[in-house]
N, C-alpha and C positions, 0 to 999 in steps of 0.2 A: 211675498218673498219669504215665508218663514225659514226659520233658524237652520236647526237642525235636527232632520228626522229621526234621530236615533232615540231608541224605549228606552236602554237603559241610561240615559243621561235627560235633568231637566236644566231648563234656561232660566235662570232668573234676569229678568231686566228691568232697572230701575227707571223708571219713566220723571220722578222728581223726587224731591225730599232729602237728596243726598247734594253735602256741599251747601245744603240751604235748608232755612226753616219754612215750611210751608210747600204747598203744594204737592203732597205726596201723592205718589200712583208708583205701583209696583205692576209689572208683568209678569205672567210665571207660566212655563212652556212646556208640555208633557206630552211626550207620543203626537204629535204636530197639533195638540189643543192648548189654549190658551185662557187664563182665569185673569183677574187684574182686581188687584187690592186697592182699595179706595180711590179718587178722584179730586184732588182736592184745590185750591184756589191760592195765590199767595197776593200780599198788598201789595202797590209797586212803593218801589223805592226812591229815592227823593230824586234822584236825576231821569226816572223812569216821569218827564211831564206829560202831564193831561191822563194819562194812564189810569183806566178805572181797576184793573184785576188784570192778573198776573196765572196764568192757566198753561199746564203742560203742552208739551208738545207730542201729541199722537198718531204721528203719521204711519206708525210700524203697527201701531193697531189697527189704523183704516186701510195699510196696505194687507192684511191677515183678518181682514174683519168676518171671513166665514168662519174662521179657526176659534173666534175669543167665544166662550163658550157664558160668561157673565160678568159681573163686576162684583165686589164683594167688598163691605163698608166695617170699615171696623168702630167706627162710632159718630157723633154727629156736628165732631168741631167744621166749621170751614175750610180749614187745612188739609180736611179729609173727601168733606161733601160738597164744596163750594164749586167744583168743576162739573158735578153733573150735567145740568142743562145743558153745558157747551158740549159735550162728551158724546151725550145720550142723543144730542140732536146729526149728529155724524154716524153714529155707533149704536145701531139698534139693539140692545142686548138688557134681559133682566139683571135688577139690582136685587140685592141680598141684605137686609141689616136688619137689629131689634128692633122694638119698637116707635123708641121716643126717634132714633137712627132717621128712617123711615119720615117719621112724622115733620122732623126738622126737613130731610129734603125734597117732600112734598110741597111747603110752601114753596119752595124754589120753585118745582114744577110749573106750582097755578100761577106763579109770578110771571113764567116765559110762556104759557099758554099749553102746557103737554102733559097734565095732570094724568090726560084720559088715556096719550100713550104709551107711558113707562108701565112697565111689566114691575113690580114691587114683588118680595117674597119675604114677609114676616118670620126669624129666625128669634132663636133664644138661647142662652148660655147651657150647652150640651146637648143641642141639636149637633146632627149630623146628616149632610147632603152630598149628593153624589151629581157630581159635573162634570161629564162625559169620562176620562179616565181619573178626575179626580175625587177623591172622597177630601170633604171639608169639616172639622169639628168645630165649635163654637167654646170658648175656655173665658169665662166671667173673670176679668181684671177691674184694679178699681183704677181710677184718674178723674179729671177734675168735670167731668159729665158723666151724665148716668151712661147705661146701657153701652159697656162698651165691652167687646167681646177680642180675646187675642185668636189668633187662629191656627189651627195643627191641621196641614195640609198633606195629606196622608197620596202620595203615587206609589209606583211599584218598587220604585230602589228605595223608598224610605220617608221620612215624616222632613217635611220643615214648617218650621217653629216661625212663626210671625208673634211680636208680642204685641202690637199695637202700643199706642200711648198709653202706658203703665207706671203704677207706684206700687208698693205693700203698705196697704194701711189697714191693719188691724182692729182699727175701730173706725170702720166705714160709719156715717149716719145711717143710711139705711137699713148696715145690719149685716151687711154681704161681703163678703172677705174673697180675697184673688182665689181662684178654686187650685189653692196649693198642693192638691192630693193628683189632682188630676196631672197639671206641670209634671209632678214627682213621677208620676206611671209613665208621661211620655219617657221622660230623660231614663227609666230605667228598662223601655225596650227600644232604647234608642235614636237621638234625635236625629238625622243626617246634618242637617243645618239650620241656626237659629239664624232669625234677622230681631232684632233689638233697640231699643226708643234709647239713644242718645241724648237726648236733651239736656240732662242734669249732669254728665258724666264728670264735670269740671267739680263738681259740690262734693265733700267727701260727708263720710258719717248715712245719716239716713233721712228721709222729708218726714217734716213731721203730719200726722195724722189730721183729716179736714175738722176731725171732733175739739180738737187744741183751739179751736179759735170757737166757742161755744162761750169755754172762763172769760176769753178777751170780749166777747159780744155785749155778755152778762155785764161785765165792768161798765163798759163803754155806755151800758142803756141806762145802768143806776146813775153813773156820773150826769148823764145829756140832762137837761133844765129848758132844752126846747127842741125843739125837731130834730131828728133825726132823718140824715139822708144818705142813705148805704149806694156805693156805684159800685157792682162787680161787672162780670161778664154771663148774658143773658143765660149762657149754655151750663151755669155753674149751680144745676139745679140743687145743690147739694149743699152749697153754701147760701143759695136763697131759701131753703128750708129751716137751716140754721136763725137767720135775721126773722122771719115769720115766726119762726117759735118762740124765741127772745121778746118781739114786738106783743105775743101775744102776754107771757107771763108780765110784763109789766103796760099791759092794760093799755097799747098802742093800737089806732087802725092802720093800719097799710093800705095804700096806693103804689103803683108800678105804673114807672114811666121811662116815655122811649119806645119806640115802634120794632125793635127786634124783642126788647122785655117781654112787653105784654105778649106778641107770637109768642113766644117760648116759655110764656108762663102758660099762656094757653092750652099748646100744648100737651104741658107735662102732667097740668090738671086732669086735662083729660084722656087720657092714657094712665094716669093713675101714679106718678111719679112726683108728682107734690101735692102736700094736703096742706089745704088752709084749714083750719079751726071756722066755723060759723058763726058768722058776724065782722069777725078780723078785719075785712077786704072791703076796699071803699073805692069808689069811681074818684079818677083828679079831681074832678069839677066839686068834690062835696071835701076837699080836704081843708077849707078856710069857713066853717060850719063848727069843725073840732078845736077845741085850745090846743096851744103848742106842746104841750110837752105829751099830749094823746097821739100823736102822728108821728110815724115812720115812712119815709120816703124809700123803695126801692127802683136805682137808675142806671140805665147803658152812661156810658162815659167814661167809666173808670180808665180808657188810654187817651185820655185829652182830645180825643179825635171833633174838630172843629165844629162839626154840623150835629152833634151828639146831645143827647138832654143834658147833662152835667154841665159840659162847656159853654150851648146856652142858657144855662142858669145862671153860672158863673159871672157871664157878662151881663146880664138883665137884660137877655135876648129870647126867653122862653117867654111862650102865649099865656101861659096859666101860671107857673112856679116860680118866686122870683126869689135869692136868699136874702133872709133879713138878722140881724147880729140876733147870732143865741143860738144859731141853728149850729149842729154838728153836721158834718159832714165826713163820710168813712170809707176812703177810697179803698174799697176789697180786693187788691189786685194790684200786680208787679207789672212796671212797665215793659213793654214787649219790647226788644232791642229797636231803635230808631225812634220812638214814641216818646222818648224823654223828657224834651223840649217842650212836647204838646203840655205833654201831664203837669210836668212842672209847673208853666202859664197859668193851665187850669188852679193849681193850687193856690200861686200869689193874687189871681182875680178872687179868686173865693174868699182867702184872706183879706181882702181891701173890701169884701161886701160883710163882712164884721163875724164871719163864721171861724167854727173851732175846724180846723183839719184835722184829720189820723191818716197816714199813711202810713204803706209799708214802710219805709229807711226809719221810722223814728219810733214805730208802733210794735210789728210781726202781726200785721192785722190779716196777713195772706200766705195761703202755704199753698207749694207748687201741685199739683197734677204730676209730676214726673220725675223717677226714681233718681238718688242718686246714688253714689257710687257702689255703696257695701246690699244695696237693693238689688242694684246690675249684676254685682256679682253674686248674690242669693239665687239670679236669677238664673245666670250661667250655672251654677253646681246645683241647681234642682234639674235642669233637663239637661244637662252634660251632652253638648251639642259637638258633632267630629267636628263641624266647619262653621264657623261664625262669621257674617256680616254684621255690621254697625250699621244702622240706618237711622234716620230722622236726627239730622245736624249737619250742623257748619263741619268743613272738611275738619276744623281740626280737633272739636267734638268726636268724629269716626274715627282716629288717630289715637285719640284717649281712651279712647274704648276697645280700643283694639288691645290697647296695651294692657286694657284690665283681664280680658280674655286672656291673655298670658298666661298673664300672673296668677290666675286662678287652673291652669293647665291645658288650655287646647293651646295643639301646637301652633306656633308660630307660620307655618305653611299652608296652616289650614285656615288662616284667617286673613279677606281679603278688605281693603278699602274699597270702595267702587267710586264710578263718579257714575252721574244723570248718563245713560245710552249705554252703558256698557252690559255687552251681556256675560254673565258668568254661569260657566260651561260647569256640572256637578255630575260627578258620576260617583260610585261607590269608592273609587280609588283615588280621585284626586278631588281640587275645586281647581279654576282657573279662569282669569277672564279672554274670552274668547273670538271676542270680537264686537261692534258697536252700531248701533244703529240712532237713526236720527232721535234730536231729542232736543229740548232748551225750553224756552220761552215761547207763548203763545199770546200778545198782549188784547187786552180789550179793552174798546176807549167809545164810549157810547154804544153805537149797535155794532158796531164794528169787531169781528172777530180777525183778530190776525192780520186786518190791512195796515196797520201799524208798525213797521218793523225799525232797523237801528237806522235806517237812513232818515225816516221821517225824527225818530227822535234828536239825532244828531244834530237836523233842521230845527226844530223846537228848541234847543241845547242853545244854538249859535242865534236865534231870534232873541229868546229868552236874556242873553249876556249882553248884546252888539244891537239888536235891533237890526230894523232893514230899510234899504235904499231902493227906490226903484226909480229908473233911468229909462223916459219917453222919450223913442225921437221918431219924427215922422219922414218918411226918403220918398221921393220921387220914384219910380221903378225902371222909367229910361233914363234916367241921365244919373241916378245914384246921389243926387243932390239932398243937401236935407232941407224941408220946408216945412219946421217947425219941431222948433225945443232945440238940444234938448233939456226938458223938464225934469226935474228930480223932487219926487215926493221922498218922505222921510218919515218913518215910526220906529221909535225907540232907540233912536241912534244920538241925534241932533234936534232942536227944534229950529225949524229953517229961520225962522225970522230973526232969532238970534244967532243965527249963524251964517249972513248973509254971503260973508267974504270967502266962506268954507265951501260954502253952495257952487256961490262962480268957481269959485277954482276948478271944483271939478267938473262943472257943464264944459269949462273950457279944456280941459282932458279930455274930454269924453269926444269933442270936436274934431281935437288931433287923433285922435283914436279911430275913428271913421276915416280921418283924412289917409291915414296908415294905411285900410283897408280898401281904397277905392277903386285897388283894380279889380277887387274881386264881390262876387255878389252872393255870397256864403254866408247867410245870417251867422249861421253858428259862429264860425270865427270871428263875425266883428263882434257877438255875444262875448265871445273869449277874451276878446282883447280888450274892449270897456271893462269887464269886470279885473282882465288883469292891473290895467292901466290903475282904476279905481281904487282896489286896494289896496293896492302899493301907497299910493299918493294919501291917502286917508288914514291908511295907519303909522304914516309919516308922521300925519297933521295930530292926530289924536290919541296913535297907540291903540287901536280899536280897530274891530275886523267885524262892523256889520254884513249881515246876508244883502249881494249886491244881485239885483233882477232888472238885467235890460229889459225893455219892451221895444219894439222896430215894428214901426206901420208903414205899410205899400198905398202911394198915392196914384 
């Protein structure tokens, strides 16, 4: 069904990431070809039950799937690359990212079994590729992973500016600074349109650099008198380089624990993106070998997440690591909105097994990945963009950002909010949004992609609170009589035995209910009317509105 054929106008359409954090995919639509930025995955949310991942909706891509000419990763968070497998098994199309990019969503591949059929294409910061009428540049920004590239997407009416997840941090560890010369040449021949990372927009002033918490490391390892246990985020290889060189100057071995960790330490080793010192690096199983104050722990957990190595430490649920007083412990990482509760937990469990904590609120043990306000606008007056979108944020994140683009001078007309499906129409003289196509939610709940939608969670919602009734009776098929029950089983509503009086009452409802219905042989209806009968009379009794499920057998 694509958009609209016309050369001199391109489509942008936002597939997720806008109005919400997570699960980014961009579409972008030129001369009736199609490119699509990243792919990415979002957690579900607390009334989202059973719900494993939260994944785009791509029907406007499978309905154009001769047009999408590839996919193009701007780095290697899950927010980014966590929807491939789902994507790529619909949508046959090459991926495009750096290295480490690449490397992170190859395990995914081997995880779902399609290693051998994703088409990959190895890029680097100031590569440039050409996909069908688009030319694509690759522009090195920093953020809280390596290898993360913004991208200047060059068609025929003009360039737009994707920033990807961005900060300016002038004193990268690595050594590699946002290629600011490069930004600068686009905006001075012109951006058409920027899209821009939202994230921080609410933070004024500037984030402070990943090298700032190096002093805090240093501190933290002279002070520690026994273990040290660092939890960031596996993908933060920049701050686990940080904790390895710390460990190293004061004469620590490291171990890495947690099954995303060690992948991604893996990884980045080999690709060349983290360097351990020789010797440093010790297997779990040899870390009660060393005295206490020789060892540093590096662990996933740092968002309380239940099933995580931290959290089973915490509780003296881990196979091998258990904390014992004297250990420090140094959560690397701000809780991601919704995670609070978890993290928190995790904290006062670790406190009650006789450990020291550090966290962010009390420390500044962690500094974001993502620019904030006086960064956003460095970023607007370096590539002086005619038309700005906000992207990557809650809707009122893109609202704040909009209004910085103000205030730094693109017009007011030329700056639009989008929501998820809208597509916006760019031509040389105007922007606009244009029109809309499918888009939302894609959930997955074991193998299950998609069979999951709001009705079964709705059901889940009303099980979860009320519990359920189920209501046997057995009829006769000529005469409509009943001969036998009816029977009322009960899960999570009642426990029958103590509610014996409760029970009759309503088999004796449910009798009049049939009797109601006898002239007629319409399962449905007598369905209807025990369930109406039922609820009524029950949330009478209890103020409660269990899921009520006749069942009717033919004798």
């Amino acid at each position: 069904m694509g958009l609209f054929g016309k050369q001199d106008h391109v489509f942008i359409v936002p597939l997720g990431g806008l109005g919400e954090i997570g699960k980014n995919m961009t579409a972008i639509e030129h001369n009736k070809e199609i490119i699509v930025i990243d792919a990415g995955l979002m957690f579900p949310d607390e009334d989202m039950l059973g719900i494993d991942l939260v994944i785009p909706d791509i029907t406007y891509l499978l309905e154009n799937k001769d047009r999408v000419k590839g996919i193009i990763l701007t780095h290697g968070h899950e927010d980014h690359i966590g929807a491939l497998p789902y994507v790529l098994k619909q949508l046959n199309v090459p991926i495009y990212g750096t290295k480490l990019t690449l490397g992170l969503a190859k395990v995914k591949f081997e995880e779902h079994g399609m290693a051998k059929s994703v088409t990959m294409h190895c890029v680097k910061a100031g590569d440039q590729i050409k996909l069908g009428s688009f030319a694509i540049e690759f522009i090195h920004v920093n953020h809280s992973i390596a290898g993360v590239v913004a991208l200047a997407i060059h068609t025929s009416i003009g360039t737009i500016l994707h920033t990807a997840d961005f900060k300016f941090d002038h004193t990268p560890v690595d050594g590699k600074t946002t290629d600011f010369r490069k930004l600068a040449e686009l905006g001075e021949n012109e951006v058409l349109a920027l899209l821009s990372d939202s994230t921080n927009v609410e933070r004024e002033g500037y984030t402070r650099s990943e090298k700032d918490l190096a002093q805090t490391f240093e501190e933290l390892f002279m002070q520690a008198e026994g273990r040290i246990l660092v939890a960031t985020f596996a993908s933060n290889i920049h701050r686990i380089q940080q904790i390895v060189n710390t460990a190293f100057r004061h004469d620590r071995k490291v171990a890495f624990i947690g099954r995303s960790m060690v992948n991604v330490v893996s990884i980045a080793r080999e690709l060349g993106y983290l360097q351990i010192p020789e010797g440093v690096l010790i297997d779990i199983d040899e870390v009660d070998r060393y005295p206490v104050d020789k060892i540093a722990l590096i662990t996933t957990g740092s968002q309380g997440e239940p099933m995580s190595a931290l959290s089973r430490m915490a509780t003296s649920d881990h196979r091998k690591i258990n904390i014992i007083p004297g250990d420090t412990v140094i959560i690397s990482a701000s809780a991601i909105p919704g995670n609070e509760k978890f993290v928190a937990r995790t904290i006062n469990h670790l406190f009650k097994q006789g450990a020291r904590v550090i966290y962010e609120s009390v420390s500044g043990i962690h500094v974001s990945g993502h620019a904030s306000q006086e960064e956003l606008k460095l970023m607007l007056n370096l590539t002086k963009p005619k038309y700005f979108i906000p992207v990557h944020g809650e809707y009122r994140h893109l609202v704040q950002h909009a209004k910085l683009a103000t205030d730094v001078g693109v017009e007011s007309e030329n700056v639009i909010i989008a929501e998820i499906g809208d597509v916006i129409e760019i031509s040389k003289q105007k922007i606009r949004i244009a029109g809309k196509v499918p888009s939302g939610k894609v959930f997955v709940d074991g193998l299950g992609v998609g069979d999951v939608g709001n009705i079964v969670l709705r059901d889940r919602k009303q099980l979860s609170q009320d519990g359920i009734l189920i209501v046997v009776v057995t009829m006769d098929k000529n005469t409509g009589q009943i001969v036998a029950g009816p029977d009322i089983v009960s899960r999570g509503f009642v426990y029958v035995r103590e509610s014996e009086a409760l029970i009759e009452e309503a088999k004796a409802k449910v009798k009049v209910a049939l009797e109601n219905c006898s002239e007629t042989d319409d399962w449905s209806t007598m369905k209807a009317e025990i369930r109406e009968v039922l609820s009524k009379h029950l949330y009478d009794k209890t103020k409660r509105r269990p899921m009520i499920l006749p069942i009717i057998m033919e004798v």
